[in-house]
N, C-alpha and C positions, 0 to 999 in steps of 0.2 A: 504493500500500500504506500508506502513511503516512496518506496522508489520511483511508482506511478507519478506520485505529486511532484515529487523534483523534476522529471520529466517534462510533467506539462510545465511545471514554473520555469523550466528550459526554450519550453517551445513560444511561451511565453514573450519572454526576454528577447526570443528570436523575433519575433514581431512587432515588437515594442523599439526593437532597433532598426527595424525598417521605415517604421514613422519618425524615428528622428532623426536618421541618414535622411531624409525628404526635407526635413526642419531644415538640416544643414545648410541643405543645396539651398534653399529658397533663401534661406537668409546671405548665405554667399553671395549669388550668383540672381541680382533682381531683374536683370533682362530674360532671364527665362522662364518662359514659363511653367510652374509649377503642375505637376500632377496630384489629383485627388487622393485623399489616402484609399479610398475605396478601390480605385483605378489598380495604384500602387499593388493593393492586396491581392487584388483579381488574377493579376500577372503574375505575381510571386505563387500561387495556386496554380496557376497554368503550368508555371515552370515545375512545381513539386510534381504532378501529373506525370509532366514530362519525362522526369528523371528519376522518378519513384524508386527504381533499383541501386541509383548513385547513393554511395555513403555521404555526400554532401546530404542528402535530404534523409535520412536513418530517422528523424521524428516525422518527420512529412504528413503522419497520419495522426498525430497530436499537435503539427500547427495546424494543419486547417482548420480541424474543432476548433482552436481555438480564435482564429479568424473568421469563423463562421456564428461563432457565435461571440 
């Protein structure tokens, strides 16, 4: 059970750094235009889909829960 929890609060963290890699850019760089977080999430899901076997994505199916919900 424990292990479950660090997990998602892994997948978590994973997500949570994806919205504020975006913060970054936006604050960096005001000529560009910024992308929605929503948008951001959609494609980060796409790409988990995509890669589902790659040990890059090994939680893939405890971030999208948690981007999904």
């Amino acid at each position: 059970r424990k292990c479950e929890h660090l997990n998602y609060e892994e997948a978590l963290n994973n997500v949570e750094n994806l919205c504020i890699d975006e913060l970054k850019k936006r604050e960096q760089n005001m000529k560009v235009m910024p992308c929605s977080y929503e948008a951001i999430l959609r494609k980060w899901q796409e790409e988990m889909a995509e890669g589902e076997n790659h040990s890059l994505f090994a939680n893939s199916e405890l971030e999208h829960d948690v981007v999904t919900n």
